[in-house]
FIROVO-317351 format. One record per residue (C-alpha): residue number from 1; residue in three letters; x, y, z. Coordinates in nm, 4 decimals, decimal comma. Example, Ala and Ser with C-alpha at 12.3 -4.5 7.8 and 13.67 -1.06 7.14 Angstrom:
<1 'Ala' <1,2300 -0,4500 0,7800>>,
<2 'Ser' <1,3670 -0,1060 0,7140>>,
END
This chain:
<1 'Unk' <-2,5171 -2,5579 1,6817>>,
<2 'Unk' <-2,2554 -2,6771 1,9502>>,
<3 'Unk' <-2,2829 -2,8530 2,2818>>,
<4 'Unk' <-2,4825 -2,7017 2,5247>>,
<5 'Unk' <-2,2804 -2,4575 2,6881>>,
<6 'Unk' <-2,3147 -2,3299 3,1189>>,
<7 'Unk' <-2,5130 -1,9881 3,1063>>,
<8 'Unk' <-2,1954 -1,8693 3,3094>>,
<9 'Unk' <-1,9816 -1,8602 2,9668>>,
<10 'Unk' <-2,2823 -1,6379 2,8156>>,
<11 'Unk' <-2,0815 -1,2966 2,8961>>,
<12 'Unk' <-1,7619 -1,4354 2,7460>>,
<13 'Unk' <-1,9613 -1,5712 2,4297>>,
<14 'Unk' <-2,1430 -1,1976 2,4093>>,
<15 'Unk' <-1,8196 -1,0391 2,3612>>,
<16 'Unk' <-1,7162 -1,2895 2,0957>>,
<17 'Unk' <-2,0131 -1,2256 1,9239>>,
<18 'Unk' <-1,9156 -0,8301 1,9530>>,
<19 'Unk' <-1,6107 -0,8786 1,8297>>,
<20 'Unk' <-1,7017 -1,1682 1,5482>>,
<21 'Unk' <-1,9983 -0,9989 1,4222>>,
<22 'Unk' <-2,0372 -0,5825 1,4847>>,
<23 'Unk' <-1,8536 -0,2381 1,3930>>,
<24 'Unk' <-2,0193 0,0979 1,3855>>,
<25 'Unk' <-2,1757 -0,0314 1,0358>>,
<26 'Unk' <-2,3286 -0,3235 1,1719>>,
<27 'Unk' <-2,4872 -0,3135 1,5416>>,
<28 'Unk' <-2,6286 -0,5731 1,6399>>,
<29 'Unk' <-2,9973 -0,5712 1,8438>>,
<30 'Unk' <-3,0537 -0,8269 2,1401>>,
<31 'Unk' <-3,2740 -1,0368 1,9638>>,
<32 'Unk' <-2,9725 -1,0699 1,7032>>,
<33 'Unk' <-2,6815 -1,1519 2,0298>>,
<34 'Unk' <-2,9807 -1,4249 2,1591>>,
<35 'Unk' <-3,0261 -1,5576 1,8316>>,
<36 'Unk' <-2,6630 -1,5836 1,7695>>,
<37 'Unk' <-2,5870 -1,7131 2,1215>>,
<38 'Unk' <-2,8260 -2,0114 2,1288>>,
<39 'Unk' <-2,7468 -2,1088 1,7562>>,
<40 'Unk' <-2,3544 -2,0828 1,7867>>,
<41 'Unk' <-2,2947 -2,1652 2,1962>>,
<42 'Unk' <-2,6423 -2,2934 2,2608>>,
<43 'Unk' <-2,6829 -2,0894 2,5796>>,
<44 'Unk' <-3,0800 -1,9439 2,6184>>,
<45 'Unk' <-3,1011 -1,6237 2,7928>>,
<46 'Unk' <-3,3921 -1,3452 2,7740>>,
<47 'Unk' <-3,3638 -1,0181 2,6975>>,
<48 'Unk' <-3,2897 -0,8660 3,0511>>,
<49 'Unk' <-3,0063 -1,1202 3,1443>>,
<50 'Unk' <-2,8488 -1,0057 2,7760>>,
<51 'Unk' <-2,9003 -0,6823 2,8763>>,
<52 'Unk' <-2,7745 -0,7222 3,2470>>,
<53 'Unk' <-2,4235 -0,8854 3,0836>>,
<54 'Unk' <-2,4208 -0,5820 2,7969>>,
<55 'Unk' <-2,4215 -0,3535 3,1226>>,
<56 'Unk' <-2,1680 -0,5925 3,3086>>,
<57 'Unk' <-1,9210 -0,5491 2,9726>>,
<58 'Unk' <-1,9455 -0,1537 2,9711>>,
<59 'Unk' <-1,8212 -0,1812 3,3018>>,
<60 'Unk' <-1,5470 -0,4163 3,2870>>,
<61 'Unk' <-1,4048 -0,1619 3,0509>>,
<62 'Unk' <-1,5303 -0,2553 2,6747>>,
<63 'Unk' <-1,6232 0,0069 2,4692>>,
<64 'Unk' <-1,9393 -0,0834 2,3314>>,
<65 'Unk' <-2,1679 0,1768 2,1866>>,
<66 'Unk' <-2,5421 0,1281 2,2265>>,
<67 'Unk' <-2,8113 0,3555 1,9761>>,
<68 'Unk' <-3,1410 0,2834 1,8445>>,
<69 'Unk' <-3,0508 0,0460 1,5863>>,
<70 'Unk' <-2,8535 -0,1716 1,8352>>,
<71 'Unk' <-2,5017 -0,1857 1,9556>>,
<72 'Unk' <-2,1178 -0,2822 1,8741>>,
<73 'Unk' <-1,7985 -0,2839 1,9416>>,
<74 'Unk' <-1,6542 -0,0010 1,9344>>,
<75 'Unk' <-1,2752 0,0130 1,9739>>,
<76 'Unk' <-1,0178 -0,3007 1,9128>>,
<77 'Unk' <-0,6819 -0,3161 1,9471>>,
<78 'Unk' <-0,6240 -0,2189 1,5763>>,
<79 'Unk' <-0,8733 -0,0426 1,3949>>,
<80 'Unk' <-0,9989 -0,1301 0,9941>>,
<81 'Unk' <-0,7445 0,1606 0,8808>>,
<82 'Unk' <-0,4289 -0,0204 1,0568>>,
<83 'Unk' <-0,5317 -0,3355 0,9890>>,
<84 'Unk' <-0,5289 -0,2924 0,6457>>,
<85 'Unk' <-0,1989 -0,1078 0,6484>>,
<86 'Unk' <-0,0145 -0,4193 0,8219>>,
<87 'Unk' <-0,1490 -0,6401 0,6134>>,
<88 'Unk' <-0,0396 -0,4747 0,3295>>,
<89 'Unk' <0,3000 -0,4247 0,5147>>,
<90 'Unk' <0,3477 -0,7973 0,5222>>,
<91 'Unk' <0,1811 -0,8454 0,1538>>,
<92 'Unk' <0,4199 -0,6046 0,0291>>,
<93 'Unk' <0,7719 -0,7420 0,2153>>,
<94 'Unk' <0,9890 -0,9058 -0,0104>>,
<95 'Unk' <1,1665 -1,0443 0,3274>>,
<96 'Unk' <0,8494 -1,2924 0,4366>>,
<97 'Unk' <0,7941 -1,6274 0,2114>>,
<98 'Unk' <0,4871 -1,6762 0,0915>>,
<99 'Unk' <0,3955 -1,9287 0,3674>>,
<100 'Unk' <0,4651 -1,7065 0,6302>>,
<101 'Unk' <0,2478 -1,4414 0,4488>>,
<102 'Unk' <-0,0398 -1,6203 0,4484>>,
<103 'Unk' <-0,0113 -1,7445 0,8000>>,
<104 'Unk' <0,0643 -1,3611 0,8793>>,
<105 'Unk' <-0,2315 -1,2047 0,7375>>,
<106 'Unk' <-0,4966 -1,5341 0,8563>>,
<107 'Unk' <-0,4214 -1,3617 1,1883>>,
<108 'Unk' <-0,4340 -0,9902 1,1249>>,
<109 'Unk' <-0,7669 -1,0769 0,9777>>,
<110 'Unk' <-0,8949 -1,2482 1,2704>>,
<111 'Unk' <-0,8445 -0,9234 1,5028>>,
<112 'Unk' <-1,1211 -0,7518 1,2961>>,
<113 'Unk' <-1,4766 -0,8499 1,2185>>,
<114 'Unk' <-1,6452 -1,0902 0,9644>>,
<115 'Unk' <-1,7312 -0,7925 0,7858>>,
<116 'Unk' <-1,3497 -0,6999 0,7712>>,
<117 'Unk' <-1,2729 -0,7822 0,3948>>,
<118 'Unk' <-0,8516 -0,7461 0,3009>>,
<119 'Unk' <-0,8259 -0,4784 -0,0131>>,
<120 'Unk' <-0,4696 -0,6267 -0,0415>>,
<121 'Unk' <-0,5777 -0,6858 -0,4438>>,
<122 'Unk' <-0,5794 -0,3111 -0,4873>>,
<123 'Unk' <-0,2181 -0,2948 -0,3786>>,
<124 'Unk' <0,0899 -0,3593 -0,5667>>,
<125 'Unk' <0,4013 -0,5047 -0,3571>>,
<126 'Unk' <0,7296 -0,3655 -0,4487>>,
<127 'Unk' <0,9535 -0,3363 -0,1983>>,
<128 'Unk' <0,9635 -0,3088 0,2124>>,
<129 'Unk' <0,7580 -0,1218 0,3742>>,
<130 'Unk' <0,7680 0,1372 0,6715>>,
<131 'Unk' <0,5969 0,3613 0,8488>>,
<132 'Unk' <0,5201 0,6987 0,6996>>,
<133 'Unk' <0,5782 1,0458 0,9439>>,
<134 'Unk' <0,2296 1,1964 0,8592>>,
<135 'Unk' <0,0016 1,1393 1,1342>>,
<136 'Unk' <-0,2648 1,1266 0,8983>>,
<137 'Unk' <-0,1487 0,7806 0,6953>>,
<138 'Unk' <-0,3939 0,5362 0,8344>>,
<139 'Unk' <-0,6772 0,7701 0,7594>>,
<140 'Unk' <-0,5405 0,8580 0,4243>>,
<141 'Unk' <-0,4796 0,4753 0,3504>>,
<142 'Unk' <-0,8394 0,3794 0,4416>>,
<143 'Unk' <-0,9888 0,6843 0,2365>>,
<144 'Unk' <-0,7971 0,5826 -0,0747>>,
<145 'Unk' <-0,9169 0,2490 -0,0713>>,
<146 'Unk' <-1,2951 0,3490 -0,0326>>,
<147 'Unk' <-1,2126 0,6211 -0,3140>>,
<148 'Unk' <-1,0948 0,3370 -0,5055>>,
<149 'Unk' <-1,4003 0,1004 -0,4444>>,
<150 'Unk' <-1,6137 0,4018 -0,5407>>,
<151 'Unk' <-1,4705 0,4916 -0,8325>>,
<152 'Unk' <-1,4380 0,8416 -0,7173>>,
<153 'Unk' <-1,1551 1,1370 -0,7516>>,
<154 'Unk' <-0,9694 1,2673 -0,4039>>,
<155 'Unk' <-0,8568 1,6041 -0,3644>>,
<156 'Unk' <-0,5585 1,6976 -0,0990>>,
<157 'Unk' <-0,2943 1,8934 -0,0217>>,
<158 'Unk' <0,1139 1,7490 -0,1095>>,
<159 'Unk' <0,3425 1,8232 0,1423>>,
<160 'Unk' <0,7234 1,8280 0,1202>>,
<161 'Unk' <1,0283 1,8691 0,4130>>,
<162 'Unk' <1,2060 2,2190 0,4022>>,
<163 'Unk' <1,5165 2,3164 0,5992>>,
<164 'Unk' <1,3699 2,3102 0,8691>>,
<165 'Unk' <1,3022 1,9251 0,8503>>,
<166 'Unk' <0,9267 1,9711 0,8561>>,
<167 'Unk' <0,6660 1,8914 0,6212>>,
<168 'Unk' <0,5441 2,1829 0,4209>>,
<169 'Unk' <0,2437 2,2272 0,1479>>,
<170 'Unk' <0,3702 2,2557 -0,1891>>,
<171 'Unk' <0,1241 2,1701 -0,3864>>,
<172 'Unk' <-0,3038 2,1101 -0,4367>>,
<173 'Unk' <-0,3831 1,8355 -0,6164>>,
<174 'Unk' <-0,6988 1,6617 -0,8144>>,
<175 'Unk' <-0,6267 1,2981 -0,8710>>,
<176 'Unk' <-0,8244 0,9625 -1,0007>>,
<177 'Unk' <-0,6791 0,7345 -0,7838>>,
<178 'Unk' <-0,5901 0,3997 -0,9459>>,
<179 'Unk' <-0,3689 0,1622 -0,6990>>,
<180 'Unk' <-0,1911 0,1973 -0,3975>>,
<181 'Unk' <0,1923 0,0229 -0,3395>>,
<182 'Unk' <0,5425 -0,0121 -0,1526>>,
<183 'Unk' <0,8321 0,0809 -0,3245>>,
<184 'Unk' <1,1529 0,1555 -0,1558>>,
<185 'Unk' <1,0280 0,1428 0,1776>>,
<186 'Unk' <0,7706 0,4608 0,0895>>,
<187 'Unk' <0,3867 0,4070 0,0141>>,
<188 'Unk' <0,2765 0,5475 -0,2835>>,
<189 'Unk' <-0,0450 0,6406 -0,4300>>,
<190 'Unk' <-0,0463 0,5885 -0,8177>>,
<191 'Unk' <-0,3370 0,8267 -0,9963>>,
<192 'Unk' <-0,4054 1,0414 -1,3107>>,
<193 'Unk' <-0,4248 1,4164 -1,2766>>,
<194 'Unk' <-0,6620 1,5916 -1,4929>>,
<195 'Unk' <-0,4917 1,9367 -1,4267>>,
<196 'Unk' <-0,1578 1,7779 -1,5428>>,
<197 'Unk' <-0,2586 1,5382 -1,8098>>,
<198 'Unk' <-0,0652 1,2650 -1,7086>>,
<199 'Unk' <-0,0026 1,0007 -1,4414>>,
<200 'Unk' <0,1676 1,1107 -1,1159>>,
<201 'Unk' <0,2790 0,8658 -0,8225>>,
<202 'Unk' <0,2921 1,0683 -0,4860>>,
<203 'Unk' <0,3883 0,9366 -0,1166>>,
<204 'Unk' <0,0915 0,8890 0,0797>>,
<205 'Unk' <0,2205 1,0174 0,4077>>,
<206 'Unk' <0,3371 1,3325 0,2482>>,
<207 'Unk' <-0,0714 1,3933 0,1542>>,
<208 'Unk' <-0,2748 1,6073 0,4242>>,
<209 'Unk' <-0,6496 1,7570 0,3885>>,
<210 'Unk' <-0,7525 1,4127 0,1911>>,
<211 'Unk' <-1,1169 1,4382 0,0816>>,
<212 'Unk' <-1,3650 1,2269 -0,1826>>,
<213 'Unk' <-1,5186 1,4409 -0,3948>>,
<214 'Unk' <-1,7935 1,3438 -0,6037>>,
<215 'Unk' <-1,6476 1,3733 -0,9201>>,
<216 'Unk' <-1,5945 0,9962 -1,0729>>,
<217 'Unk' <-1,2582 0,9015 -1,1816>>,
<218 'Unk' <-1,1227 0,9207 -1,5295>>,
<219 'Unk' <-1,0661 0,5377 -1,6039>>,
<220 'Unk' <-0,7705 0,4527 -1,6768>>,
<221 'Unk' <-0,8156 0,3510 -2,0407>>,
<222 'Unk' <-0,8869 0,6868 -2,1117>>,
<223 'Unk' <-0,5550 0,7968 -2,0804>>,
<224 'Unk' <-0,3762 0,8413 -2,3440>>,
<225 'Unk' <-0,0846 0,5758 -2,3366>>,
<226 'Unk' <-0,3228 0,3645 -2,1231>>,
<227 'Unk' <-0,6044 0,2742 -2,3794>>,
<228 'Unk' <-0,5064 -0,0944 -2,2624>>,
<229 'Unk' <-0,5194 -0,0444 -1,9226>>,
<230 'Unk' <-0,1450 -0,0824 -1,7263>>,
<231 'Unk' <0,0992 -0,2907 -1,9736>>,
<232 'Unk' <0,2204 -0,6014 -1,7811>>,
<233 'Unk' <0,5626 -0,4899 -1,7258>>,
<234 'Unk' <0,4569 -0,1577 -1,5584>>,
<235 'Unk' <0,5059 -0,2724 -1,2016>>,
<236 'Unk' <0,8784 -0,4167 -1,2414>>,
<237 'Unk' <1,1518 -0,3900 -1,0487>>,
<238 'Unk' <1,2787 -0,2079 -1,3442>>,
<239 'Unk' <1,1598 0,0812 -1,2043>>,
<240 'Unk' <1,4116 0,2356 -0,9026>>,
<241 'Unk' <1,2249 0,6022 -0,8777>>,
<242 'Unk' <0,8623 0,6716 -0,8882>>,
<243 'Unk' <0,8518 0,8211 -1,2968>>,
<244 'Unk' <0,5379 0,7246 -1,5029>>,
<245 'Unk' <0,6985 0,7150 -1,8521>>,
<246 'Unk' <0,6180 0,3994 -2,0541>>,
<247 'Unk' <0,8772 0,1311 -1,9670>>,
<248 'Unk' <1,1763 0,0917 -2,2484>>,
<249 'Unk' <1,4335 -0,1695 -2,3530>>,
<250 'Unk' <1,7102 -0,0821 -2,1799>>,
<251 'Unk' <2,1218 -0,2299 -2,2207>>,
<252 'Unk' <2,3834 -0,2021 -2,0109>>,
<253 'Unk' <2,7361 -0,2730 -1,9568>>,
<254 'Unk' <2,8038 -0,2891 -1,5850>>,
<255 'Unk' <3,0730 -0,4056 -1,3220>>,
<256 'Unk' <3,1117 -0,7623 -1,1965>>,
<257 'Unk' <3,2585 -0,6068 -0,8622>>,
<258 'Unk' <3,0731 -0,7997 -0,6152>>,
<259 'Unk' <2,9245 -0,4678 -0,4367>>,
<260 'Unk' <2,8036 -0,3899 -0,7942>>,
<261 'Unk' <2,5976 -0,6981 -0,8690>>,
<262 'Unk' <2,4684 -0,7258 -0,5224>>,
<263 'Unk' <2,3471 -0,3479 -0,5997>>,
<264 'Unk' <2,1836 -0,4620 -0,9296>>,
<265 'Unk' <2,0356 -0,7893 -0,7515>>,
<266 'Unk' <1,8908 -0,5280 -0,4755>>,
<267 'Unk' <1,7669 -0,2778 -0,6801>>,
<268 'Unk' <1,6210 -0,5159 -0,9907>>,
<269 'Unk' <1,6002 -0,8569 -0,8412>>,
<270 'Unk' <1,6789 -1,1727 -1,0525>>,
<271 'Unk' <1,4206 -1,1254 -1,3283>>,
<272 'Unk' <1,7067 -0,9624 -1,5368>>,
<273 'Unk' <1,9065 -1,0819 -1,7950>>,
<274 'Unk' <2,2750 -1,0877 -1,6875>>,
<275 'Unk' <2,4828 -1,2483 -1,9489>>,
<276 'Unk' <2,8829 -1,2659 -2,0169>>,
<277 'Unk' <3,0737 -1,0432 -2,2684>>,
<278 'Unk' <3,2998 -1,2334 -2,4983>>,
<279 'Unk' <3,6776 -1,1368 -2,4038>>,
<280 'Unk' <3,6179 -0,9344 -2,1233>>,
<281 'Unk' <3,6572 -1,0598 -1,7685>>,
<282 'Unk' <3,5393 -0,7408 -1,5089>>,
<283 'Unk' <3,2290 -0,6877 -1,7097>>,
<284 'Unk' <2,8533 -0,8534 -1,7938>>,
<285 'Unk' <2,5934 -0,7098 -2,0274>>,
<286 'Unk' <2,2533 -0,6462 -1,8453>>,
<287 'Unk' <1,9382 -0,6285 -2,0000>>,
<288 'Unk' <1,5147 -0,5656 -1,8951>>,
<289 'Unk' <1,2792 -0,3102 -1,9617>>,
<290 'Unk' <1,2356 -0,0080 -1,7236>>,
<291 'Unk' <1,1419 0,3296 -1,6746>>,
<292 'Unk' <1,4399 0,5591 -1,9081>>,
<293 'Unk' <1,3726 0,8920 -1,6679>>,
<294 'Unk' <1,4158 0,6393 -1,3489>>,
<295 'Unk' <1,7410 0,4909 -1,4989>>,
<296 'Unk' <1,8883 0,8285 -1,5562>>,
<297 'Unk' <1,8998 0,8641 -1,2217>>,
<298 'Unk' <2,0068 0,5361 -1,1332>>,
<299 'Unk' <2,2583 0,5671 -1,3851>>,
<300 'Unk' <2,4329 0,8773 -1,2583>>,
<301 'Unk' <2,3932 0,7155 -0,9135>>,
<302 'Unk' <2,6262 0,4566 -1,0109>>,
<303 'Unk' <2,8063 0,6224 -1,3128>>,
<304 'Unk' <3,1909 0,4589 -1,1998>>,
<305 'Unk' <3,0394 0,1314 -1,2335>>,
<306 'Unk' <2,8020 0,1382 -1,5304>>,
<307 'Unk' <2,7560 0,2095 -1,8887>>,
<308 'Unk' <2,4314 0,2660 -2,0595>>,
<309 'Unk' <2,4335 0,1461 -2,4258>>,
<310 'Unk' <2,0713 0,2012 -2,5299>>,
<311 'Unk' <1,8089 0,3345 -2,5316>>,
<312 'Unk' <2,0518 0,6077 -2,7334>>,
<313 'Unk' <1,8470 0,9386 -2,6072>>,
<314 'Unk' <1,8859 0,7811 -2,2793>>,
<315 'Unk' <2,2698 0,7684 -2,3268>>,
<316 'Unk' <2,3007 1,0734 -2,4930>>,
<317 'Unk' <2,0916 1,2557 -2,1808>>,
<318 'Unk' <2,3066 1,0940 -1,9247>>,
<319 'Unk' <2,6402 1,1743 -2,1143>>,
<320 'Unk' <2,5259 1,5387 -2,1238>>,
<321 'Unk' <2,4722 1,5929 -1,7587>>,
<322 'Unk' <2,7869 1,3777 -1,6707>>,
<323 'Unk' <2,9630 1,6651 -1,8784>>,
<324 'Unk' <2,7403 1,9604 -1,6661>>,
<325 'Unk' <2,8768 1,8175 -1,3598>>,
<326 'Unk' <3,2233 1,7960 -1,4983>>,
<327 'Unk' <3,2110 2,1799 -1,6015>>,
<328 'Unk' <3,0632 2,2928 -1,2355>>,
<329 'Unk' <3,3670 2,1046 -1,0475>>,
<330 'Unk' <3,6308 2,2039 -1,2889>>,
<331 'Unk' <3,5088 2,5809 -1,2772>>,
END
């Protein structure tokens, strides 16, 4: 217990205690605020004065909810939902040390409750982060995570932008949610669909009508592909586009223009293998594993500057719709 304490700090010291101890899952009765008020402050008061004070804070503007079972705090400045999304925010920059994350998050946490418990171990950092247009994100983020913890499926709707720049359903979707994680600034939810057979990555602010259904999730392990669970190299930066396809051992021959390497750098950060080519002075071999589907893409994106060498399917697909586009400008 501390020092004695003047009964006159007891209304300051209840609203602590609202805001240390209760949320709409755990109200707290007035035996529990005097308990917790002599033991912590060591300020006696009976039941009326708490009462009185409880009466005094509803007035002064706090939004404290009183039932049966007690009362709590009922609004904060950020609720559970956006609490956990700016953590994760910060977790997930690749801008912030890791000092400044920690220091970061030790106060995001202390604007919630004890009972306020980070679930950034579910989520897997890969990139910045930003805000997502769908009005339902926080709720969506906080339903995926209790999806998660209850090893049960979600069902919603998958939206995408048309014409008219506005988001339209495209798609229904079943899904065993696995993890949640930033990657080029867009928040992804990564999850196996039954329907599909296969693992599908999908933008969580493009999701609307998100429910828990009852049905528990198909474990991961049971996916074919997956019978070890998520190979350590899954999560690299060796993966520019959201594509599920088993990471591969990929060459290339690419640019030492400084716009080029910075581009690499950006895009695959320093884990790569970058290594000189004997007699030639404007070009460096890369090598890492990634995602062949994603580096299509990224290929083509940067097709004056870069040569795959293998995988050879992956050369020979690239080369083919290099030749496509070729025959659509020339016609």
């Amino acid at each position: 217990m501390s020092e004695m304490e003047p009964k006159m700090m007891a209304i300051l010291r209840i609203l602590q205690i609202y805001e240390k101890f209760s949320d709409a899952n755990h109200p707290l009765t007035q035996a529990m605020i005097i308990d917790k008020l002599e033991s912590l402050y060591g300020i006696k008061h009976d039941r009326k004065a708490i009462s009185n004070k409880i009466s005094l804070l509803k007035e002064a503007g706090y939004d404290i909810v009183s039932d049966r079972k007690g009362s709590y705090l009922n609004e904060r400045v950020f609720d559970d939902s956006e609490l956990h999304f700016l953590i994760d925010c910060v977790y997930g920059s690749k801008m912030i040390n890791q000092r400044h994350t920690e220091d970061l998050i030790d106060k995001l946490k202390g604007m919630s409750n004890e009972h306020f418990v980070p679930k950034s171990n579910k989520l897997i950092p890969m990139g910045t982060a930003r805000k997502g247009d769908n009005p339902s994100l926080f709720y969506n983020i906080d339903l995926v995570y209790e999806a998660i913890s209850k090893e049960r499926q979600i069902s919603y709707d998958y939206n995408l932008y048309g014409v008219d720049k506005q988001l339209h359903k495209s798609s229904s979707h079943v899904i065993s949610p696995y993890q949640l994680l930033f990657h080029q600034q867009g928040y992804y939810l990564m999850g196996y669909s039954q329907k599909h057979k296969r693992i599908v990555f999908h933008m969580l602010d493009h999701m609307t009508d998100m429910k828990i259904t009852k049905e528990p999730i198909v474990r991961i392990n049971s996916v074919r592909g997956y019978e070890n669970g998520l190979p350590p190299d899954y999560f690299t930066a060796a993966r520019p586009y959201m594509y599920a396809d088993p990471p591969e051992r990929i060459e290339m021959i690419v640019s030492k223009q400084p716009y080029i390497i910075n581009q690499l750098i950006e895009w695959f950060g320093k884990d790569i293998a970058i290594d000189p080519i004997s007699g030639e002075d404007d070009v460096v071999k890369v090598n890492f594993r990634g995602s062949p589907m994603a580096m299509k893409l990224w290929a083509l994106q940067y097709a004056d500057y870069v040569e795959v060498i293998s995988p050879y399917t992956l050369r020979d697909e690239i080369r083919d719709s290099l030749t496509f586009a070729l025959e659509r400008y020339e016609s």
